[in-house]
Every structure is written in C-alpha cells, then in structure tokens.
C-alpha positions as a Markdown table, in Angstrom:
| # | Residue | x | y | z |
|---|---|---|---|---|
| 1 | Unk | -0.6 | -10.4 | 0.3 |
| 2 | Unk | -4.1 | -11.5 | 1.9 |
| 3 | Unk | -2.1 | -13.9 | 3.7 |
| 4 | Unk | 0.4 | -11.4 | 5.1 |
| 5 | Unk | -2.1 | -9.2 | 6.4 |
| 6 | Unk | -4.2 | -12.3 | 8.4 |
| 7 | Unk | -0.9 | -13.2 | 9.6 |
| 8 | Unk | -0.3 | -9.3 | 10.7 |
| 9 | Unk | -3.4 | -9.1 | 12.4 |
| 10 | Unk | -3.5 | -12.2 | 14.1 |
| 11 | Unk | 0.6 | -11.3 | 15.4 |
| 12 | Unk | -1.0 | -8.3 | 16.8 |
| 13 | Unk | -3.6 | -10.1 | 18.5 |
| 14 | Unk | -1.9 | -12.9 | 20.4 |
| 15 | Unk | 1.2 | -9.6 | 21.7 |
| 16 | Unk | -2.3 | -8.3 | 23.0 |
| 17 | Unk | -3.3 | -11.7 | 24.6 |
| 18 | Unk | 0.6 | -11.6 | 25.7 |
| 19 | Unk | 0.8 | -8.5 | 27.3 |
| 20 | Unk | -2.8 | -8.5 | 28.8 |
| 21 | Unk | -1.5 | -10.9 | 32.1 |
| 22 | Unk | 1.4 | -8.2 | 32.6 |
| 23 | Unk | -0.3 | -5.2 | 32.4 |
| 24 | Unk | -3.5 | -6.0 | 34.9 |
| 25 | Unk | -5.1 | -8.5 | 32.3 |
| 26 | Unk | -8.1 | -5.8 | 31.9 |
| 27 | Unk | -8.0 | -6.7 | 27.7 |
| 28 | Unk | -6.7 | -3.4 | 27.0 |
| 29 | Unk | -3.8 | -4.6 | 25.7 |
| 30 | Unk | -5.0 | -6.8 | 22.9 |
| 31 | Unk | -7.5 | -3.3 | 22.4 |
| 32 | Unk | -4.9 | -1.3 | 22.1 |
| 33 | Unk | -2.7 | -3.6 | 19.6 |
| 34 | Unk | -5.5 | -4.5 | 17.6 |
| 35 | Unk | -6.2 | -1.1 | 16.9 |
| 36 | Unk | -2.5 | 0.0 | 16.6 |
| 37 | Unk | -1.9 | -3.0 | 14.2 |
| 38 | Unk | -5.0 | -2.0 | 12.0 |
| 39 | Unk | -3.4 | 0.9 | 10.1 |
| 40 | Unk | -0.2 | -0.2 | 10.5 |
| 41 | Unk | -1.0 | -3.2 | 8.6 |
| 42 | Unk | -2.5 | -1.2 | 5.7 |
| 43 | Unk | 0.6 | 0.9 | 5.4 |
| 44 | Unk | 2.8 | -2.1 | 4.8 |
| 45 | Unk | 0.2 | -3.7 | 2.4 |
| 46 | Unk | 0.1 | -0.5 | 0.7 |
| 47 | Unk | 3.9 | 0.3 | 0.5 |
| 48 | Unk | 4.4 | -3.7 | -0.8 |
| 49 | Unk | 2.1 | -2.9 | -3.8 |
| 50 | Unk | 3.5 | -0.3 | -4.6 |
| 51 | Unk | 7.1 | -1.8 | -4.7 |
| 52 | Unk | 5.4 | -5.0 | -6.3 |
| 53 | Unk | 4.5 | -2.7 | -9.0 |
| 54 | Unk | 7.4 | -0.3 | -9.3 |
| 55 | Unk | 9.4 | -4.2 | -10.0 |
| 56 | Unk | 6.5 | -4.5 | -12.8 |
| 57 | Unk | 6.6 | -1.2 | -14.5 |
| 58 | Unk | 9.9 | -0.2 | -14.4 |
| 59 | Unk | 10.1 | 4.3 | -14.1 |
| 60 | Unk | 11.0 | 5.0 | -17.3 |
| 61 | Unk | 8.8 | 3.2 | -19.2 |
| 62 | Unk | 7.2 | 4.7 | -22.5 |
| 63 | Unk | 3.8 | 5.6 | -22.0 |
| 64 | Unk | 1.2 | 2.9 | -24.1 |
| 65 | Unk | -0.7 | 6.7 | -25.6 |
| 66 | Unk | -3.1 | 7.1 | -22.5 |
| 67 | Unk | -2.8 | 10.6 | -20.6 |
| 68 | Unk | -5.2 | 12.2 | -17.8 |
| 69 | Unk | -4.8 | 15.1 | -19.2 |
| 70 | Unk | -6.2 | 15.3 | -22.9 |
| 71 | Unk | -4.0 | 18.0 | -23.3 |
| 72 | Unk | -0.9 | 16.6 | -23.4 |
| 73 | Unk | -2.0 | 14.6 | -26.3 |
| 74 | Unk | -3.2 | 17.2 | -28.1 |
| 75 | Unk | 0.3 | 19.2 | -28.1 |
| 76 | Unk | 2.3 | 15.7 | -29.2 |
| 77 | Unk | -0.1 | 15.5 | -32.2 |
| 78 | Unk | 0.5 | 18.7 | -33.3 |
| 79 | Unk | 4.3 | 18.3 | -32.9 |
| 80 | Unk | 4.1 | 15.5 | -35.3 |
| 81 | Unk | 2.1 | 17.3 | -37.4 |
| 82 | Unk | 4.8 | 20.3 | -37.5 |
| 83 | Unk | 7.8 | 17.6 | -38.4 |
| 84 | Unk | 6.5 | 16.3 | -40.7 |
C-alpha cells in the first residue's frame, strides 16, 4: 500500500514536470497536480482498505460478542434468559 501511494505521488509529479514546458513552464502545473493528486491518492488508499478488508471479513460474519452499543447485549442476554 505504502508503495502504491509513493508511486501515486511521484506519477503526479513528473505529469506536472510534463505539462509545465506546454503550459508556459511557470511550475504551476506540477502545483496544481501535486495538489490534485494529494486527496485523490488518499481516496484510493482508503477505498483499497476497505476492499482489502471486506475480502478478510466477509458481510455476514457472526459477531465475536463485542457491540458499541451495550445495549444490544443487554437485550440478547435476556433473550436467553427467557428461552431457557
């Protein structure tokens, strides 16, 4: 993943230093793609983990006991309690 983003970045870097000679060579271009390139980049890195994980944790996978909301586990105790 680290790997993929240097790569990213430095892409976006040298289409800046690309572009620069055909747009006036003022640096603006490799400004603007930088920047551009910056959130872009986090957006992939971001959806990758999160299709990394979904390949982990597969959507319908029992719950290990842990909930946020105390709640929750309250009301399945007391079910069993009432089975039983």
């Amino acid at each position: 993943m680290g790997c993929f983003m240097a790569l990213f970045a430095l892409g976006s870097l040298f289409v800046g230093l690309a572009l620069d000679p055909l747009l006036g060579g003022r640096r603006l271009a490799v400004v603007v793609c930088v920047l551009a390139g910056l959130p872009l980049n986090l957006g992939i890195a971001v959806w990758l983990t999160r299709l990394l994980i979904a390949r982990i944790i597969p959507a319908g996978a029992k719950s290990t006991g842990f909930t946020a909301n105390p709640d929750d586990d309250q009301e399945e105790s007391a079910g069993a309690l009432k089975s039983e």
